[in-house]
C-alpha positions in Angstrom: -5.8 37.3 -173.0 -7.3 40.1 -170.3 -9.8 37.4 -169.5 -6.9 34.8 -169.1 -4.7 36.7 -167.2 -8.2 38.0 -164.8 -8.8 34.3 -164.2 -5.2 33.3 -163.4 -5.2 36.7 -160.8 -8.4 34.9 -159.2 -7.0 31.7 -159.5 -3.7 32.7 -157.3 -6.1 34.9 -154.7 -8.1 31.7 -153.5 -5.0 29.7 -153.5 -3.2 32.5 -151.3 -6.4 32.7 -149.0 -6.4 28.8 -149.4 -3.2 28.7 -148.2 -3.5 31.3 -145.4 -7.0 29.6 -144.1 -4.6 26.4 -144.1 -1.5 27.7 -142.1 -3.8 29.3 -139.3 -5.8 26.2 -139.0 -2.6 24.5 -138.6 -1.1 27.2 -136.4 -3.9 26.6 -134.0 -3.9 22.9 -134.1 -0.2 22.9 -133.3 -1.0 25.3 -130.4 -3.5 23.8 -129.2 -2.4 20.5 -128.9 -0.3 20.0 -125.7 -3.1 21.9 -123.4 -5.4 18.6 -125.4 -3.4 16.8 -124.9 -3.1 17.2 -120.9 -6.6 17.9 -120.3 -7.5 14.3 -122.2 -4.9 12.5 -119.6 -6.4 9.7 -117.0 -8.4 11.4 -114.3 -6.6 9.7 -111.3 -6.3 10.5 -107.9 -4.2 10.0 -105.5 -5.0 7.7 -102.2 -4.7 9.3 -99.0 -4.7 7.0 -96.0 -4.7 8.7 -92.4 -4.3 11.8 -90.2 -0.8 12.3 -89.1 1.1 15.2 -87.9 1.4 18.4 -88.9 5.1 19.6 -90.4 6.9 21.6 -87.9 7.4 24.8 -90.3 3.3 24.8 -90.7 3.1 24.9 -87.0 5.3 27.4 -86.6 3.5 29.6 -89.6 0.6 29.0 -88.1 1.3 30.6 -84.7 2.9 33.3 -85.9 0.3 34.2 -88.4 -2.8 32.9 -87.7 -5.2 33.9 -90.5 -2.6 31.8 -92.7 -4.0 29.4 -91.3 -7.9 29.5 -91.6 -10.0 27.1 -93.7 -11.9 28.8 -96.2 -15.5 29.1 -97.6 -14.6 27.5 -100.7 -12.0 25.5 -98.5 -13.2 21.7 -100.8 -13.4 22.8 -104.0 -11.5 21.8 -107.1 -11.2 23.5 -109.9 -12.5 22.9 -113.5 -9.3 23.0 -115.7 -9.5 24.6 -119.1 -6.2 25.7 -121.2 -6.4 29.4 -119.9 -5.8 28.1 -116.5 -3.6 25.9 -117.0 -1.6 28.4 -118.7 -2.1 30.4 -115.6 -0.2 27.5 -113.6 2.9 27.4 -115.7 2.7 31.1 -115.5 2.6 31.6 -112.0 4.8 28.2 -111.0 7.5 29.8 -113.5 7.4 33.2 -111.8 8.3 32.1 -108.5 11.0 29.5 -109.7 12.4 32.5 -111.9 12.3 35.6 -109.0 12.9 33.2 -105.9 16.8 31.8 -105.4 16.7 28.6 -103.4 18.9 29.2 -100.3 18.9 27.0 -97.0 16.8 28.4 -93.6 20.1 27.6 -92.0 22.0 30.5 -94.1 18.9 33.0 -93.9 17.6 32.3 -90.3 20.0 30.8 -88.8 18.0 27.7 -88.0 17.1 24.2 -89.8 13.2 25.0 -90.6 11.3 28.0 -90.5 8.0 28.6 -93.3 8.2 32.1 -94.4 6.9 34.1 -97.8 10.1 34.9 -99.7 11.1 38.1 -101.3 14.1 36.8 -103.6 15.3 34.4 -101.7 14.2 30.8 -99.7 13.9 27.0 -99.9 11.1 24.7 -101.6 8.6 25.3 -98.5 8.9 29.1 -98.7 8.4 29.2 -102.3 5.2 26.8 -101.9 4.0 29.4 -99.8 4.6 31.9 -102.0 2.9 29.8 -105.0 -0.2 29.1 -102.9 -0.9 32.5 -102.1 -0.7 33.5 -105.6 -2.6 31.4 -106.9 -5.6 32.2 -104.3 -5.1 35.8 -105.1 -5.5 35.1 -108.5 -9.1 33.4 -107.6 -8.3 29.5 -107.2 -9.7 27.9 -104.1 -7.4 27.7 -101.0 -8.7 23.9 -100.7 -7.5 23.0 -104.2 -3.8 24.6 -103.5 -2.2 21.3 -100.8 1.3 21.5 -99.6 2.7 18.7 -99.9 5.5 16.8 -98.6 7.5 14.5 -100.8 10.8 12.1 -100.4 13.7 12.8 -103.0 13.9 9.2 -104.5 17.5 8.0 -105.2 19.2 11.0 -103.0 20.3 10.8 -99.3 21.5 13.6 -97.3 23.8 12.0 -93.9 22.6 9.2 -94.6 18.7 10.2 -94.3 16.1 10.3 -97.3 15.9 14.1 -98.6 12.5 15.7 -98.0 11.2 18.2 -100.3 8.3 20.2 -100.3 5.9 20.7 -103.4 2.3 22.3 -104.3 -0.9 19.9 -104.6 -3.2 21.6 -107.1 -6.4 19.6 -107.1 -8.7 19.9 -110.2 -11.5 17.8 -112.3 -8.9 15.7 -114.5 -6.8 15.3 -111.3 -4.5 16.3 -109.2 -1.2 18.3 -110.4 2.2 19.1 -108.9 3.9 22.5 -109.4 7.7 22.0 -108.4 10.7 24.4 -108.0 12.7 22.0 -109.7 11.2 22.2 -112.8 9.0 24.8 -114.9 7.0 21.9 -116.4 3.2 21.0 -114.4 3.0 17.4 -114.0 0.4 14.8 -112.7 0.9 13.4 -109.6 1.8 9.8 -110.8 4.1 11.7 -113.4 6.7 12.4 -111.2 9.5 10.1 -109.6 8.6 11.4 -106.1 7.4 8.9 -103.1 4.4 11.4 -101.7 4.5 11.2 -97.3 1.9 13.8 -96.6 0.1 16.6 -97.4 -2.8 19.6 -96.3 -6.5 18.2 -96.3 -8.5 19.6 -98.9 -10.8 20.1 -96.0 -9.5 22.0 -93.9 -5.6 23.4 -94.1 -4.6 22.5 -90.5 -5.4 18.8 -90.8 -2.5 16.8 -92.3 -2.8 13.2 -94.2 -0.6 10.6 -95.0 -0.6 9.0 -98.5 -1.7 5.3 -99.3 1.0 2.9 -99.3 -0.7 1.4 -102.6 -0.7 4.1 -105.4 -2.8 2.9 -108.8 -0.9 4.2 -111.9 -3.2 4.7 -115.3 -3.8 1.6 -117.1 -2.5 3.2 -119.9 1.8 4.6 -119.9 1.3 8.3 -121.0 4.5 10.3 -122.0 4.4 14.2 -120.4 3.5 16.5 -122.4 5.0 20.2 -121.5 2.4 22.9 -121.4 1.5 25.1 -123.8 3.5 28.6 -123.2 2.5 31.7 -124.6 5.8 33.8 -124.8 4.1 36.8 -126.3 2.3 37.3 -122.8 4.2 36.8 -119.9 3.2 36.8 -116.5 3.5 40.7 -115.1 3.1 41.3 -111.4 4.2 44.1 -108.7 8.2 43.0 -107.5 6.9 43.5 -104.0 3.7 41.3 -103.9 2.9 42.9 -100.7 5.1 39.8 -99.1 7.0 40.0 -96.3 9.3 37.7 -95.1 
């Protein structure tokens, strides 16, 4: 009966460990997946067609504040994605959408465009800016981090398109788009956007157009949101050393 009763205790331990081996297995392949899953999506580049002009806010930046302005040693280099990273993205794209209320140049300057780094308050450009700079400080190549300007599809404004302004972050499986109008990262060909122009990877003061012919992946893929870790949430200084 001790013998029995010894056997069944041993029994029900390796089931137990069985069963915990099992759930953190799962656990992991549950948490894992969506980072997979975006790191296994088509490789696919956007086509960019010829110089054009700068925007008038980069201009402007760039006379005020020169050394905004400067390409970089690593100026052409993208960046190898891994999960950590990407995690880093969502982090620091979240961040700035959470801290940063959008409100109109008009009502903080007084005028129609002006680039600046917001405290708590500015438009999409500003908080581009803001995301850019971020990101660089946090060790991702200036070259790989392209403002981009974009065309509001379905939404006029007086009877004109509506611009919008959104972040370019160039890597090995392509490029992605980090957006104040949502917390998710998307592809390029993900989003609904028609892209105008953006920074050269090259060289930030050069400005290109985008191909009037954009290849889509063979293949319809569905977006998958990243993976966020709650548990560790993105913790930097209110200030940032930023000023408008």
């Amino acid at each position: 009966m001790a013998g029995s009763c010894r056997e069944q205790r041993d029994t029900a331990a390796r089931l137990c460990r069985w069963m915990m081996a099992a759930a953190a297995l799962a656990a992991a392949v549950l948490n894992g997946a969506p980072a997979h899953a975006f790191l296994v999506r088509p490789a696919l580049f956007a086509a960019i067609g010829s110089t054009t002009k700068a925007p008038n806010g980069w201009l402007q930046l760039c006379a005020s504040n020169a050394e905004e302005c400067k390409p970089a040693a690593d100026q052409a280099r993208d960046v190898t994605l891994t999960p950590d990273l990407l995690q880093q993205l969502y982090d620091i794209n979240k961040y700035v959408n959470d801290r940063v209320t959008w409100t109109s140049d008009d009502e903080l300057y007084g005028t129609s465009e002006r680039w600046a780094y917001p405290l708590d308050r500015g438009d999409c450009e500003d908080m581009v800016l803001l995301k850019r700079r971020m990101l660089a400080k946090a060790g991702w190549p200036i070259g790989a981090l392209l403002i981009t300007v974009v065309e509001e599809r379905g939404q006029e404004r007086q009877g004109a398109k509506t611009r919008h302004a959104v972040l370019t972050v160039r890597s090995d499986r392509g490029e992605m788009i980090l957006d104040n109008q949502t917390p998710e990262i998307l592809f390029w060909y993900e989003t609904s956007y028609r892209y105008l122009s953006r920074q050269s990877a090259d060289d930030p003061n050069v400005w290109v157009s985008y191909g009037t012919g954009q290849a889509k992946p063979a293949i319809a893929v569905a977006a998958t949101p990243l993976p966020v870790s709650s548990a560790s949430p993105l913790e930097l200084p209110p200030p940032l050393g930023i000023k408008p």
